[in-house]
N, C-alpha and C positions, 0 to 999 in steps of 0.2 A: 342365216349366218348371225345377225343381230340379235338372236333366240338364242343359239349355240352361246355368243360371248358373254349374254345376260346369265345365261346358267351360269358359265364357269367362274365368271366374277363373286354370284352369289356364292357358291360352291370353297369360294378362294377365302369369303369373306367370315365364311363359317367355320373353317377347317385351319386356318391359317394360325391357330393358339394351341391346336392338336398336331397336327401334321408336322413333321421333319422329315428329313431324306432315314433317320434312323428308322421312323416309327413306318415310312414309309416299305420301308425295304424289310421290315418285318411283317406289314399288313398282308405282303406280295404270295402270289402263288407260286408253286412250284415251276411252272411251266415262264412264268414272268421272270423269276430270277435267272433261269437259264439265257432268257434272252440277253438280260443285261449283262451278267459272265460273259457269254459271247460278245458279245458289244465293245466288253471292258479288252477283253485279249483281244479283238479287233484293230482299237485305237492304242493299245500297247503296239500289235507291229508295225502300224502306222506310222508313230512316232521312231521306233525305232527304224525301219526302214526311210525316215525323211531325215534323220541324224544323218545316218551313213551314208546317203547321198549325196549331202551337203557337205558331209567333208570330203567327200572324196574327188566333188565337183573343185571344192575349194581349191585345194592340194595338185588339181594336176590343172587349173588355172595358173599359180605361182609358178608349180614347175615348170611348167610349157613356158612360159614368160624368161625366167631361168636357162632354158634349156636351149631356146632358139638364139638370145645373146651370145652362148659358149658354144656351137654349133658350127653358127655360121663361120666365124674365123676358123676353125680345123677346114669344114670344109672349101675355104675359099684356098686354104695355102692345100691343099689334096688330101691330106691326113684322115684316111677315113676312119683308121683303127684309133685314133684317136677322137674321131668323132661317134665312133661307136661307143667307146667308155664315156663318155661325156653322156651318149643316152642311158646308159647299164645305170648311171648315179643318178638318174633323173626316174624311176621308174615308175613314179606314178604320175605324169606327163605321156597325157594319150599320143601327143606327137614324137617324144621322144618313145616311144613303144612303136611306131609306124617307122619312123625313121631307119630305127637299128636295124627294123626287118629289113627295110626294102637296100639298105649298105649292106647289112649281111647276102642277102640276096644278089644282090649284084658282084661282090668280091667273090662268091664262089661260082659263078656264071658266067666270071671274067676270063674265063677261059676258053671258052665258046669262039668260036670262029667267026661266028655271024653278029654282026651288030644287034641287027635284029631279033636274034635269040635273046642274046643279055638282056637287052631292052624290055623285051616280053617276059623273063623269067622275074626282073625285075616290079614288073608292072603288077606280073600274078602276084608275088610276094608281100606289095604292097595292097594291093586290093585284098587279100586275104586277113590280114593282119587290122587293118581298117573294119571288116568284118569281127573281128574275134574282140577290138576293142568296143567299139561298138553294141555289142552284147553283153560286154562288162560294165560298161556306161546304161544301159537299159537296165540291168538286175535290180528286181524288186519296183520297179514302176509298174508292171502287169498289176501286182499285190494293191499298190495305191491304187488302179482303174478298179480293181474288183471290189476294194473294201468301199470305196468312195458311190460304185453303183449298188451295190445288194445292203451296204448299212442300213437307210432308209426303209428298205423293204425288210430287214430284221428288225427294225423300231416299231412295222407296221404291223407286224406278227405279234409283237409283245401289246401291242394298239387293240387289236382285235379279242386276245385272250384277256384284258382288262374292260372290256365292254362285257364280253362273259361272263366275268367274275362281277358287274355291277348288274347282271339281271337277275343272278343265281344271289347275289344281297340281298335283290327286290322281294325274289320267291320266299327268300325261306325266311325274311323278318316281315311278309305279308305287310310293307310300307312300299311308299312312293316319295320319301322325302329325299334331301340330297345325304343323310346320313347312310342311309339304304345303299345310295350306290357311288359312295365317297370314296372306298376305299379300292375301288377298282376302277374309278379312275382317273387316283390318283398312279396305279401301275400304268393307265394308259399315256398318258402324257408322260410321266419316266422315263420311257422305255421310249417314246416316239422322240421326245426332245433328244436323249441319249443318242439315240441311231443319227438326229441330224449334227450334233455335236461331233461323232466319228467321221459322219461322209465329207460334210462343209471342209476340214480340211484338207484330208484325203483326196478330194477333187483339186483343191487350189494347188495341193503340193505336185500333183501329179502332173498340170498342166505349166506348171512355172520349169517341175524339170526337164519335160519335155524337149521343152524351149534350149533349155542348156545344152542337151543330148543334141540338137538339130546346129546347133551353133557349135557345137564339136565337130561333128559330121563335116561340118563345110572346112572347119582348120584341116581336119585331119586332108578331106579331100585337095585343097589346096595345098598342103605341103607334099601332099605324092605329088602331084603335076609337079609342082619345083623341083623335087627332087628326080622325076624322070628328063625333065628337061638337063638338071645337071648333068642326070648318067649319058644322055645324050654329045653334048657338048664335052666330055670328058672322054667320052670313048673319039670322038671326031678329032681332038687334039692331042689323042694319043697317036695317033696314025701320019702326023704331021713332023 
């Protein structure tokens, strides 16, 4: 190990008046530069899949915040059609999206004889709807678990074809200095740094939303139970 960082320091100390990312990325082979293209459009939908995330995580935190203040009062005085539009204006608020289902669900189920049908048609309506958002809340984290485990091993590809390219330096200038096999690998470190540069954040963003997505889950889950509790209590004090 102490071999390996004695070379690459020498290597750093020699090259380091020649070498830039320009001169670098022109020394590179063909098969290296595809790595790094890949690499580069990697960490593009990375980013752009960790924007959209974030807003969208944003947006339906405020909303929901929003949504369960003007809510609650329709539904405390019975107004559910008005606690339905109160969700319609809220629509990117995961819980106002579970909401509307499982009122909608129940107003047209209101008709049912049996408590217990309403209740259950309710229940499914809300369980489904929690399902659908849920997967909307997930889009594009798959993309971060896969960019964030295979970058690495596409930095290590590009790692391997620049060791290549420093023996086939060594062969055909019939040397062993570090000029001989400077320039491949300088594409080996590129390309290996590059790939860790993609994955490090990819992994962090992926497990922070995680996080978010499982703490949605519980809001959403906790407002069906209140909310079936309501239909409960609502159907029992209509019979009264």
């Amino acid at each position: 190990m102490f071999a390996t960082l004695f070379v690459y320091a020498a290597w750093l100390q020699e090259a380091a008046t020649s070498w830039d990312l320009r001169s670098m990325w022109t020394s590179m082979g063909l098969l290296a530069k595809i790595v790094v293209a890949i690499l580069f459009v990697l960490s593009v939908y990375s980013f752009g899949v960790m924007i959209d995330r974030f807003l969208m995580y944003n947006n339906a935190r405020k909303q929901s915040r929003l949504f369960v203040q003007q809510v609650a009062g329709a539904l405390k005085d019975g107004k559910l059609d008005e606690a339905i539009a109160i969700a319609e204006r809220n629509k990117k608020s995961h819980i106002a999206k579970v909401v509307a289902t499982g009122l909608s669900e129940f107003q047209s189920a209101s008709q049912q004889v049996s408590d217990a049908e309403v209740i259950e048609a309710a229940k499914r309506g809300l369980e489904r709807s929690v399902a659908i958002v849920h997967a909307e809340m997930k889009r594009g984290l798959s993309a971060l678990a896969t960019i964030g485990s295979t970058a690495p091993f596409v930095g290590l590809f590009g790692t391997v074809v620049g060791i290549l390219n420093a023996f086939k330096g060594i062969e055909s200038q019939k040397a062993t200095g570090l000029s001989a096999v400077a320039g491949g690998i300088a594409e080996a470190l590129v390309t290996t740094a590059f790939g860790l540069l993609v994955a490090v954040p990819a992994v962090w963003a992926y497990n922070y939303f995680t996080n978010k997505v499982e703490a949605f889950d519980v809001e959403m889950d906790n407002s069906s139970m209140e909310l079936i509790n309501y239909f409960i209590l609502r159907r029992g004090a209509a019979k009264k």
